[in-house]
C-alpha positions, 0 to 999 in steps of 0.5 A: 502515492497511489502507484508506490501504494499498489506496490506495496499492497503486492509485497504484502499480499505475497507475504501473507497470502491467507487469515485464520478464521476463529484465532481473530482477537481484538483486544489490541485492534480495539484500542485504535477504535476507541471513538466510534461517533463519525467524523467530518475530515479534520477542520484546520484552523483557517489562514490567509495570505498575511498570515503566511507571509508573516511567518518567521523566516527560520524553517522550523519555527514555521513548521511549528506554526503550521502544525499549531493550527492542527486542533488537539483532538484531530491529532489525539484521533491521527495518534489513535488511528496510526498506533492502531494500525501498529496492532493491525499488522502484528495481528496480520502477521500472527493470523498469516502464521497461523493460518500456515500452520492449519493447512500444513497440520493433518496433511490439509494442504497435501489434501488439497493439492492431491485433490487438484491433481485429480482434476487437473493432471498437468502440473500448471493446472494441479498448481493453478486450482491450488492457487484458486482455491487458497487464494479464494479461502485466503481472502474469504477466512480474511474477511473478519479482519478485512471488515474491522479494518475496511469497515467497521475502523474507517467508519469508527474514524470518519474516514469511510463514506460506503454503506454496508451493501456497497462495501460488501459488493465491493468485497465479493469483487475482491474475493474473485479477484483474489481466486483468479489471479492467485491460479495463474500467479501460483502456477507461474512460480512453482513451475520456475521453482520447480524447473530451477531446483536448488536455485530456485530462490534465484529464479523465484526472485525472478518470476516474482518480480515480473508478476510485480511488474505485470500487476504493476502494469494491469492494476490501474487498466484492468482492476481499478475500474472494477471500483470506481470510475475514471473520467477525463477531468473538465477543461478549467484551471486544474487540468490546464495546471497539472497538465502544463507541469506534466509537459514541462516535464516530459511526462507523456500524456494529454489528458488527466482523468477523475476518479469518484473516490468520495464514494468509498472514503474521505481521503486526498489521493492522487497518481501518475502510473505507468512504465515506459512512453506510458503514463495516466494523471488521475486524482480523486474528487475528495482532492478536488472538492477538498483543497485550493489550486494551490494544494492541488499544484503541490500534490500533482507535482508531487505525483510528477516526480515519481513519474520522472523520477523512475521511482516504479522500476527503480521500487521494482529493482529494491523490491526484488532485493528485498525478494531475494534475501526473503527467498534466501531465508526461506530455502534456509528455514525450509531445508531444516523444516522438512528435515523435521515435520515433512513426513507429518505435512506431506510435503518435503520440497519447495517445489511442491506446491502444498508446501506453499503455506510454509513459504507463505509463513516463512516470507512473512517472518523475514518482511516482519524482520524487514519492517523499517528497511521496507518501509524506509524503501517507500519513505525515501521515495516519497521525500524525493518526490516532494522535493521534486515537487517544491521545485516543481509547483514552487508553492511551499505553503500549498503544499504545506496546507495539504500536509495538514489535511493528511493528519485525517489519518497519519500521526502528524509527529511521530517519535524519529524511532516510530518513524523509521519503523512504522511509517512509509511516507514520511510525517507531516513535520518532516514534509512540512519542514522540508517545505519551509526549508525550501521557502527560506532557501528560495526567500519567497514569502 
């Protein structure tokens, strides 16, 4: 979940890569924030093994009764937080256009960029403090949103344990981060955009692509541990547990490690990364703490598929697709743009880098446009996964317990349209379904 999760926060972040401050509205945001008490993480009605081996045999019938369980105002609240994050992203994307259109108007980002050649007089330098310098007001101009969504809603759901000091800590962390690795990044693709020329959606694709590839690798060595810490898990029946399906399988590691996640939120989470002959087991304590061996069988072996699976490079290779058709649509847009307001912007080539606003815009219209193909990207990977991991841990009701804690903070029964567009892991229905579809093919209890 987590590695599919950095993957997706990358392709993002390329397709908005600043906020504007000042054109923040809150009207629709404010809908999903209508319960501002705290919350305990949602309370499902208790079973015990004479209720699952009683459940009807037909696989939907068991879904339902599963999803019954599920008290009616934890999925009233799983309803207003998921449809909430819907707006999120609508205002994301209109503040990321808007923010293009600030620093493209009165020549802001020419100014910027003719500053940065005055300090830096090679090219990767002038384009490496340009990134700096929009990465950093990117992320800082950011931070009003980035406090409603990362604070002020998580909190208002039940979902964040961290105080204001600690968040905020948390955050000016992010803002360097944001400024340093923006510079090499943005140096990187504008001296390939520069030396491909007219081709240079192609060889864009490309330098994009390893830098997913390169944070894709980092991230979980360099990045993670600036937030939390990560420590081997203790001998007992968890480690030894995953560890056995892990070497069942030929996923390459002796050890598994804890990360002390309920610092920051209430979530279950877990991931198996790395590419190659590599790869690292984590899990949170929120799902130690939370769940049964049984639930957490079913989540690790879930975890496992994407590891087996390939599902990182192969996510890589679709994403890069996805890129390239994006930069297509941007060299389109961008030659007839120029054509009308480069004068007025003071930049009329892609190779130019205060022209970076305008592939920022651009690239966030057409992954607006590719909503539910990006979407059902992830989506389709994480229903093989779970697949893999039925067969895997052969516990459908483990996993089926699980689905249900998920609908903290996921619609538990989403509309098939709001589904395919909005969702990128698929609903608890779905997965709990594909569960007991398993339980009735397999004819276990």
């Amino acid at each position: 979940m987590k590695t599919l999760a950095t993957l997706s926060y990358l392709l993002r972040r390329l397709a908005v890569l600043g906020l504007l401050l000042g054109c923040m509205s809150w009207t629709a945001p404010a809908q999903a924030a209508g319960d501002h008490a705290e919350h305990a993480p949602i309370a499902v009605v208790a079973v015990d093994d004479a209720w699952r081996a009683a459940l009807p045999r037909d696989a939907a019938l068991a879904t339902q009764a599963y999803l019954d369980r599920l008290p009616a105002e934890a999925v009233q609240r799983a309803n207003r937080y998921e449809e909430g994050g819907y707006w999120l992203q609508l205002w994301e994307f209109l503040l990321g256009l808007a923010i293009a259109a600030l620093m493209l108007g009165g020549r802001r980002s020419a100014r910027v960029r003719d500053r940065a050649q005055r300090v830096g007089r090679f090219a990767w330098l002038r384009d490496g403090l340009y990134g700096a310098v929009y990465g950093f007001s990117a992320a800082l101009l950011a931070l009003p949103l980035t406090f409603y969504r990362g604070y002020v809603r998580e909190h208002a759901y039940g979902m964040s344990t961290q105080s204001l000091w600690d968040w905020g800590s948390e955050q000016m962390v992010s803002l360097a981060i944001e400024a340093v690795g923006a510079a090499p990044a943005v140096a990187v693709l504008y001296a390939v955009i520069r030396r491909a020329g007219e081709r240079w959606w192609l060889w864009g694709t490309a330098a994009c692509s390893a830098l997913l590839a390169l944070m894709l690798l980092v991230s979980p060595v360099l990045i993670a541990p600036l937030f939390n810490t990560y420590k081997p898990l203790e001998p007992g029946p968890v480690r030894d547990a995953v560890l056995m399906m892990a070497r069942s399988n030929g996923v390459p590691t002796d050890e598994v490690y804890a990360v002390d996640a309920s610092r920051q939120t209430q979530r279950i989470s877990a991931n198996v990364s790395g590419l190659g002959g590599t790869a690292a087991i984590r899990l949170n304590d929120n799902l130690l703490n939370r769940t049964s061996l049984p639930e957490i069988r079913a989540v690790m072996a879930h975890e496992l598929g994407h590891y087996v699976l390939n599902h990182a490079p192969k996510m890589l290779m679709q994403f890069s697709l996805l890129i390239l058709f994006g930069f297509l649509f941007c060299q389109w847009a961008m030659q007839r743009l120029f054509a009308r307001f480069g004068e007025r912007w003071g930049t009329r080539a892609a190779g130019d880098v205060a022209s970076l606003p305008l592939l920022a815009a651009l690239f966030s219209v057409f992954m607006m446009g590719a909503t539910p193909v990006f979407n059902t990207i992830i989506r389709t990977q994480e229903i093989e996964a779970d697949r893999f991991g039925l067969n895997l841990a052969r516990d459908p009701h483990g996993f089926a317990e699980v689905m249900l804690k998920l609908a903290d903070y996921r619609k538990p029964e989403p509309g098939a349209l709001e589904e395919v567009v909005f969702f990128h892991h698929p609903s608890a229905r779905h997965r709990i379904h594909d569960a007991m579809r398993w339980r009735e093919a397999m004819g276990t209890p």
